[in-house]
MARVO-93996 format. One record per residue: x, y, z of N, C-alpha, C, O, CB in turn. Coordinates in steps of 0.02 Angstrom, whole numbers, padded with zeros to 5 digits, always signed. Each point is the difference from the previous one (the first is absolute). Glycine has a CB too. Layout:
n.X:X | n.Y:Y | n.Z:Z | ca.X:X | ca.Y:Y | ca.Z:Z | c.X:X | c.Y:Y | c.Z:Z | o.X:X | o.Y:Y | o.Z:Z | cb.X:X | cb.Y:Y | cb.Z:Z $
...
REM end
This chain:
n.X:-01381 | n.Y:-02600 | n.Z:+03877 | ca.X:+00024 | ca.Y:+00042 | ca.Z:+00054 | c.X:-00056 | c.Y:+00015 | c.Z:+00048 | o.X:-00056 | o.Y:+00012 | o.Z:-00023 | cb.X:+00143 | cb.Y:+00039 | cb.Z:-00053 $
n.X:-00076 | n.Y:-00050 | n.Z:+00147 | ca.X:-00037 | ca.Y:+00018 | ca.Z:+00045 | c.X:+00019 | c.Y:+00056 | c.Z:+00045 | o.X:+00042 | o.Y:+00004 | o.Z:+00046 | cb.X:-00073 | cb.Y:-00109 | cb.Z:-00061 $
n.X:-00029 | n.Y:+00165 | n.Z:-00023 | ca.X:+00031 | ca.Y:+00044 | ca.Z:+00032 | c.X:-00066 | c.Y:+00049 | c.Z:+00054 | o.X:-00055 | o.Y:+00017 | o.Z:-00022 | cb.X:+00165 | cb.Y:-00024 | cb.Z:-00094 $
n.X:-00089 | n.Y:+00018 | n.Z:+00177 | ca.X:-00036 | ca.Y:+00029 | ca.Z:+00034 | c.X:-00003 | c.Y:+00084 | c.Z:+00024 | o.X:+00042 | o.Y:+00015 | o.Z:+00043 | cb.X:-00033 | cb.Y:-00138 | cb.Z:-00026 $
n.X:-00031 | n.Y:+00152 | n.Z:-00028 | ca.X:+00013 | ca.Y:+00078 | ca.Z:+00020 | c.X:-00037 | c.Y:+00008 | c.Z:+00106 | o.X:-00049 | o.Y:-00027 | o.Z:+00026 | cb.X:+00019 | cb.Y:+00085 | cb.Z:-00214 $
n.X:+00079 | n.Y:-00012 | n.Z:+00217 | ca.X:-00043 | ca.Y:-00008 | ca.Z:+00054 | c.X:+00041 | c.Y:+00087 | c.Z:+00009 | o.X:+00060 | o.Y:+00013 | o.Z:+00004 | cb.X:-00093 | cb.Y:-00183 | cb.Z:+00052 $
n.X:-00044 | n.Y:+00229 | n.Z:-00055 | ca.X:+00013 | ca.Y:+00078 | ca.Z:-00020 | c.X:-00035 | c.Y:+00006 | c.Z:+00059 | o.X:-00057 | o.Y:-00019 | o.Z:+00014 | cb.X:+00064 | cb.Y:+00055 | cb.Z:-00149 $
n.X:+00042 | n.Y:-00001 | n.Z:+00173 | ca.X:+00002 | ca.Y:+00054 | ca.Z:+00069 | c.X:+00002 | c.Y:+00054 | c.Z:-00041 | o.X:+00037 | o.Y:+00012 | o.Z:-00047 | cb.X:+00032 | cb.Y:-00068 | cb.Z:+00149 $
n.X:-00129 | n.Y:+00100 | n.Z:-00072 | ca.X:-00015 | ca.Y:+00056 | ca.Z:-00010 | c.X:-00024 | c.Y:+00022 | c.Z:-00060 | o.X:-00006 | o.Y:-00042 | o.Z:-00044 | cb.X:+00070 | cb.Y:+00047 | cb.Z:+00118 $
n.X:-00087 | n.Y:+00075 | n.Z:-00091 | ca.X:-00040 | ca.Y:+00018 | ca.Z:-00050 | c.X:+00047 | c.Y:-00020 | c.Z:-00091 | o.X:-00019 | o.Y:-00041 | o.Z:-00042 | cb.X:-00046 | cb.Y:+00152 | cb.Z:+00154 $
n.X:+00121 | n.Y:-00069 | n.Z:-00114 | ca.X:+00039 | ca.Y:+00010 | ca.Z:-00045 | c.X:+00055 | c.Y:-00026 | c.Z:-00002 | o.X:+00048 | o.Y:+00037 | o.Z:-00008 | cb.X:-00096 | cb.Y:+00036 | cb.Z:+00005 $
n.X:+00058 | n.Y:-00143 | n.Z:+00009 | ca.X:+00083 | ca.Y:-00015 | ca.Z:+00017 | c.X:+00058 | c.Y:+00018 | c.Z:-00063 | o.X:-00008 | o.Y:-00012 | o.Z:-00060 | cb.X:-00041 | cb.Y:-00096 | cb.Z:+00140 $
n.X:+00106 | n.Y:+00138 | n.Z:-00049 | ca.X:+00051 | ca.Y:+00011 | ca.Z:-00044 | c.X:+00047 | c.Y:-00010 | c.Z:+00008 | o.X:+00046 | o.Y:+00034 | o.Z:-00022 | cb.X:-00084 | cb.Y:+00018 | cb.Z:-00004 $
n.X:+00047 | n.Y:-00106 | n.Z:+00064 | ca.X:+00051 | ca.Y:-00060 | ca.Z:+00012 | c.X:-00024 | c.Y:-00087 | c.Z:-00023 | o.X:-00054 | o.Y:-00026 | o.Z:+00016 | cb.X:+00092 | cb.Y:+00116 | cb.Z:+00093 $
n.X:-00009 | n.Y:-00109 | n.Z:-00130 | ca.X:-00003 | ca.Y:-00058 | ca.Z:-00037 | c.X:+00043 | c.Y:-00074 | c.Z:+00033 | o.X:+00046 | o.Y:-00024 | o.Z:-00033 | cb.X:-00059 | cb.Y:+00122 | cb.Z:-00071 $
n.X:+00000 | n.Y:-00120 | n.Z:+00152 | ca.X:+00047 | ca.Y:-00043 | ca.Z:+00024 | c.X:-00018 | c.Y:-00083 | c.Z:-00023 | o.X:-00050 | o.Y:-00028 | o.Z:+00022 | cb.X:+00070 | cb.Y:+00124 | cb.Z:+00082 $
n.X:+00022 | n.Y:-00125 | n.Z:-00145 | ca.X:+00003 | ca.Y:-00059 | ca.Z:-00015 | c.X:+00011 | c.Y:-00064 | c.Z:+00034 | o.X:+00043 | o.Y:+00019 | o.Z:+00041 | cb.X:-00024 | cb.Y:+00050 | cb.Z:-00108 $
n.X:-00025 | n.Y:-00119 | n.Z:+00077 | ca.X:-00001 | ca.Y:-00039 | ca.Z:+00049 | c.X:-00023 | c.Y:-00053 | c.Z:+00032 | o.X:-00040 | o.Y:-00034 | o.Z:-00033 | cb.X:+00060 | cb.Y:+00106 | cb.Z:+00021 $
n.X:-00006 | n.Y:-00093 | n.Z:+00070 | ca.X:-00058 | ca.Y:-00071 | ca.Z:+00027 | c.X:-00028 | c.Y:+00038 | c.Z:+00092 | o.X:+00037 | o.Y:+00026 | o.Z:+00042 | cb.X:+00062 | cb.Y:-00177 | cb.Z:-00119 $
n.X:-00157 | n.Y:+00142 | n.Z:+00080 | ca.X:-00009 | ca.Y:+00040 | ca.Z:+00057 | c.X:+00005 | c.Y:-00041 | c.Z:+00057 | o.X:-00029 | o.Y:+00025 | o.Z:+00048 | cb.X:-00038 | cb.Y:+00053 | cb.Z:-00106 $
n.X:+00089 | n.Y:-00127 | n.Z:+00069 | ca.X:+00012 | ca.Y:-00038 | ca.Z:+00036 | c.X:+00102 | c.Y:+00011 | c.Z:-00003 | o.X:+00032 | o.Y:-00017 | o.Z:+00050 | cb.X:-00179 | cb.Y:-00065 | cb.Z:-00073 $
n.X:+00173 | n.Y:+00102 | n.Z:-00019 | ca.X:+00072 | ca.Y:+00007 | ca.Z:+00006 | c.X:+00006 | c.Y:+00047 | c.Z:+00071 | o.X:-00037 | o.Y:+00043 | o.Z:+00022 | cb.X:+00066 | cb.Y:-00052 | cb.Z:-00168 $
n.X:+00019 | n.Y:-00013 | n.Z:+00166 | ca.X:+00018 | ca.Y:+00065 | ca.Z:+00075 | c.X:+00036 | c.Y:+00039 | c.Z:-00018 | o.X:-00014 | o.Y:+00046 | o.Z:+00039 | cb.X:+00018 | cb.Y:-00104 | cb.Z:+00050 $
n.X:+00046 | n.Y:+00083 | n.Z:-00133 | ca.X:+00005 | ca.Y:+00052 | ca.Z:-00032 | c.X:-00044 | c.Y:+00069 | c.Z:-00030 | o.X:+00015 | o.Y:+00059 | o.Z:+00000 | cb.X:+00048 | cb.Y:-00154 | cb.Z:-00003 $
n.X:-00128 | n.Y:+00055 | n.Z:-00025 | ca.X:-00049 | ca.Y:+00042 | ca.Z:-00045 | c.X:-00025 | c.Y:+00013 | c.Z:+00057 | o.X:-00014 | o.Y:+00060 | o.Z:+00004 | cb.X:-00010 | cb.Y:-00102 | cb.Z:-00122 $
n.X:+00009 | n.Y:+00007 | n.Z:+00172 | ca.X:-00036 | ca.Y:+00005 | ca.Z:+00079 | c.X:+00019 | c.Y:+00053 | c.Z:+00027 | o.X:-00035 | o.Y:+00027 | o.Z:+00043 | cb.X:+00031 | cb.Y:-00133 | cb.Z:-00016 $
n.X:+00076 | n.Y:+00134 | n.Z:-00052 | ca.X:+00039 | ca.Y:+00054 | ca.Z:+00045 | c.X:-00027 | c.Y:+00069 | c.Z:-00026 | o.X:-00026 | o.Y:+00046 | o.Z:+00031 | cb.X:+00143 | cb.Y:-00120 | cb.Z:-00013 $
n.X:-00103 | n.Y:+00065 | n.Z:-00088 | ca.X:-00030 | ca.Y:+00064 | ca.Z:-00044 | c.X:-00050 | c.Y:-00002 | c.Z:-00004 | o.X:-00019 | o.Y:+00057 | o.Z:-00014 | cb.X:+00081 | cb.Y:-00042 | cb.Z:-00043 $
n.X:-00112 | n.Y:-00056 | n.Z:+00063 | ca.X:-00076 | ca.Y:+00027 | ca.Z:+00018 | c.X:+00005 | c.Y:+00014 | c.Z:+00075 | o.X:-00050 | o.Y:+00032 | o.Z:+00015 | cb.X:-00021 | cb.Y:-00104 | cb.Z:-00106 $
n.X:+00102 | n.Y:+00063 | n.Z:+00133 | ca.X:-00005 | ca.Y:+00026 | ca.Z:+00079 | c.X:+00022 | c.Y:+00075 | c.Z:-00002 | o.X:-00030 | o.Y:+00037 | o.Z:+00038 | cb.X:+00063 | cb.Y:-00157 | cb.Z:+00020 $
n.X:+00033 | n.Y:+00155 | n.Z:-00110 | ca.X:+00005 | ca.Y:+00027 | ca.Z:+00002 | c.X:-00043 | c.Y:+00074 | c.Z:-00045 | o.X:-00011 | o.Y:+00060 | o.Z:+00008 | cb.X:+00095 | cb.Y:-00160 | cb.Z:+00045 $
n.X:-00097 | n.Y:+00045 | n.Z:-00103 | ca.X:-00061 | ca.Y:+00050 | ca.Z:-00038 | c.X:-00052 | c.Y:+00030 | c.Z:+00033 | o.X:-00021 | o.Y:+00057 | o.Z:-00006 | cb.X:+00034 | cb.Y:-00121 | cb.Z:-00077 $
n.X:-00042 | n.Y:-00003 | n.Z:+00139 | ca.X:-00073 | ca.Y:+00024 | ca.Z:+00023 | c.X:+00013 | c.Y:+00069 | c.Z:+00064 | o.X:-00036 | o.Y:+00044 | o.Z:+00021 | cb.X:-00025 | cb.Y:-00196 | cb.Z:-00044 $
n.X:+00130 | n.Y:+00131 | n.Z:+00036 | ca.X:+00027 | ca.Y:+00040 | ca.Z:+00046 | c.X:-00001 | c.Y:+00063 | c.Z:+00005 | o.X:-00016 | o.Y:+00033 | o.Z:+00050 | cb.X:+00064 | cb.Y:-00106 | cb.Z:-00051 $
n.X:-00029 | n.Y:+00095 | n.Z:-00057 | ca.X:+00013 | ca.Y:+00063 | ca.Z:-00048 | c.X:-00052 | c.Y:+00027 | c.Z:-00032 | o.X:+00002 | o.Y:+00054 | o.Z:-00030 | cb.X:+00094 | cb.Y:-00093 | cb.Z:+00009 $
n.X:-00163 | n.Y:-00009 | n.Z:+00030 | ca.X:-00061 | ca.Y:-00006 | ca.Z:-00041 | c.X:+00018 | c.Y:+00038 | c.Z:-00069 | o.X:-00006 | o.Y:+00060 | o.Z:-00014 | cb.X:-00079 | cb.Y:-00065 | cb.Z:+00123 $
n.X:+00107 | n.Y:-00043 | n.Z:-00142 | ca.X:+00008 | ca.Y:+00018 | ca.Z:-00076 | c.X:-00040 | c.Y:-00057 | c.Z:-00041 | o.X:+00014 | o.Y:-00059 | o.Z:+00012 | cb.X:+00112 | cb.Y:+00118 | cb.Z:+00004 $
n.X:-00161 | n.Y:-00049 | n.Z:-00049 | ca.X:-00023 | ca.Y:-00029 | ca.Z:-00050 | c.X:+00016 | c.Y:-00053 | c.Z:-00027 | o.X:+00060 | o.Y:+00012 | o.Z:-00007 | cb.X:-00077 | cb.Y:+00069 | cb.Z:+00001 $
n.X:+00009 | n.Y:-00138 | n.Z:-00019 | ca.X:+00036 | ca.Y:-00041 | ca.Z:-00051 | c.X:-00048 | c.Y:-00049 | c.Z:-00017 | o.X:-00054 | o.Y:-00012 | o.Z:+00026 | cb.X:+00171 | cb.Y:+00028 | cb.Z:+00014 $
n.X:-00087 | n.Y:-00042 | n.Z:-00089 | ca.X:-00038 | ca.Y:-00064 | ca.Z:-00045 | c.X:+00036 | c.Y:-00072 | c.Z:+00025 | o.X:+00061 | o.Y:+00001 | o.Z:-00008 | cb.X:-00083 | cb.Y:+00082 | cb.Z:-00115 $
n.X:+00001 | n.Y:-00130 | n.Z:+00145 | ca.X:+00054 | ca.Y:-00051 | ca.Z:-00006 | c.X:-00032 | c.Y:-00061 | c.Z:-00044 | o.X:-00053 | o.Y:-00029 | o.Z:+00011 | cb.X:+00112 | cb.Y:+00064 | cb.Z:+00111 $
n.X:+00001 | n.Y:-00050 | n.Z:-00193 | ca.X:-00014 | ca.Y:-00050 | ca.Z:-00040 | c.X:+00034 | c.Y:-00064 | c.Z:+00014 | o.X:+00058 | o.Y:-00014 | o.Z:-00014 | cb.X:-00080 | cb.Y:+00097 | cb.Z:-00061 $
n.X:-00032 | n.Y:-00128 | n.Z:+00113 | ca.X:+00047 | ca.Y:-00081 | ca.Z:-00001 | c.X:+00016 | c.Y:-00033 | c.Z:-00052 | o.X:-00045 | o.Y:-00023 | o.Z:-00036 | cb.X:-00001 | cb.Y:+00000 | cb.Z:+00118 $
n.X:+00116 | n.Y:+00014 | n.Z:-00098 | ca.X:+00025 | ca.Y:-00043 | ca.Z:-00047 | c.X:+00025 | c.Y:-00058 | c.Z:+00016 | o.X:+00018 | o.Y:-00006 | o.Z:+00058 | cb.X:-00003 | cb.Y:+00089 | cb.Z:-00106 $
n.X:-00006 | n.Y:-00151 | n.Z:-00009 | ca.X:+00039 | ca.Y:-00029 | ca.Z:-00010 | c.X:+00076 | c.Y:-00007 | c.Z:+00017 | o.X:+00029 | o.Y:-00003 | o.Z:-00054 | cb.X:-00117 | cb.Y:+00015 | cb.Z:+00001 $
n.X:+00126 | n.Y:-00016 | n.Z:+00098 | ca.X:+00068 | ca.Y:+00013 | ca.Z:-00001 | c.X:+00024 | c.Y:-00072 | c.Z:-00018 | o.X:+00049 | o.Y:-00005 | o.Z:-00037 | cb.X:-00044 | cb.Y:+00110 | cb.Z:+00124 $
n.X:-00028 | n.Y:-00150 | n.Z:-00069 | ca.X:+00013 | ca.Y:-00085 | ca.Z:-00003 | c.X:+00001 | c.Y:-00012 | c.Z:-00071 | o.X:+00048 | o.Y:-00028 | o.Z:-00028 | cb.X:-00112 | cb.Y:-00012 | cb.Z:+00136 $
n.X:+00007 | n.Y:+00063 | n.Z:-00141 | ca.X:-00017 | ca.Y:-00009 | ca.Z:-00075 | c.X:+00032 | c.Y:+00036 | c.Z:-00046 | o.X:-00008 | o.Y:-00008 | o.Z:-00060 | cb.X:-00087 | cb.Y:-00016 | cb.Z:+00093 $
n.X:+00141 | n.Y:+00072 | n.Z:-00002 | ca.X:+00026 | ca.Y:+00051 | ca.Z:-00038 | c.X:-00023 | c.Y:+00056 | c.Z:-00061 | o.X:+00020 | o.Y:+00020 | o.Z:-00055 | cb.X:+00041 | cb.Y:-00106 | cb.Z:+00098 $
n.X:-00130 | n.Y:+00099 | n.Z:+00014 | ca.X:-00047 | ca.Y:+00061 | ca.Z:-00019 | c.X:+00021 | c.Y:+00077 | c.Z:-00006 | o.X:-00018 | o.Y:+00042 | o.Z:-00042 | cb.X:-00053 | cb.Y:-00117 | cb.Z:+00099 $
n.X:+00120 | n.Y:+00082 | n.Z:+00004 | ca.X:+00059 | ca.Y:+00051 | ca.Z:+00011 | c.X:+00045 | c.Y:+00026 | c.Z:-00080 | o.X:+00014 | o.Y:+00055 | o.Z:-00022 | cb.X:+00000 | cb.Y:-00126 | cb.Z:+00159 $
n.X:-00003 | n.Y:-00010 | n.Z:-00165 | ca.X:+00036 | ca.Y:+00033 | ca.Z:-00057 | c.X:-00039 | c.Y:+00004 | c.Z:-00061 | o.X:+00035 | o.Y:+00010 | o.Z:-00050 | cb.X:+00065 | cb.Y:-00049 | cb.Z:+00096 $
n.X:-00172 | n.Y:+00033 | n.Z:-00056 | ca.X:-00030 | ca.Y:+00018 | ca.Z:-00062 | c.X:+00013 | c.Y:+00074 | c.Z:+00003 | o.X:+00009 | o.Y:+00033 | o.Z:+00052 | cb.X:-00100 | cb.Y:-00129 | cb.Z:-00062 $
n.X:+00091 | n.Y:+00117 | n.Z:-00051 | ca.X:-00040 | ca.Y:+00063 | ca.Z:-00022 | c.X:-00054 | c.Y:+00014 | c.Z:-00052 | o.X:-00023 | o.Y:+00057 | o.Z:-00006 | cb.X:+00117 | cb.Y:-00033 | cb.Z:+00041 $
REM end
């Protein structure tokens, strides 16, 4: 698995999963930074079906 973390700000306590290149995740980080809220973002696998491990 290849996974990347990319943490805006001191304490994030939002957790958004994802590809940061998706335009969707593009929206909620536009709207996060917007709001300047915090978050973590972890790139996953969606192709590889990283999404459905636990």
């Amino acid at each position: 698995t290849s996974t990347k973390n990319i943490i805006m700000g001191n304490k994030p306590q939002i957790i958004l999963y994802g590809l940061a290149t998706s335009t969707c995740i593009q929206r909620v980080i536009a709207t996060l930074a917007e709001k300047q809220l915090n978050f973590k973002l972890t790139s996953i696998d969606v192709a590889g079906g990283e999404h459905k491990v636990r």
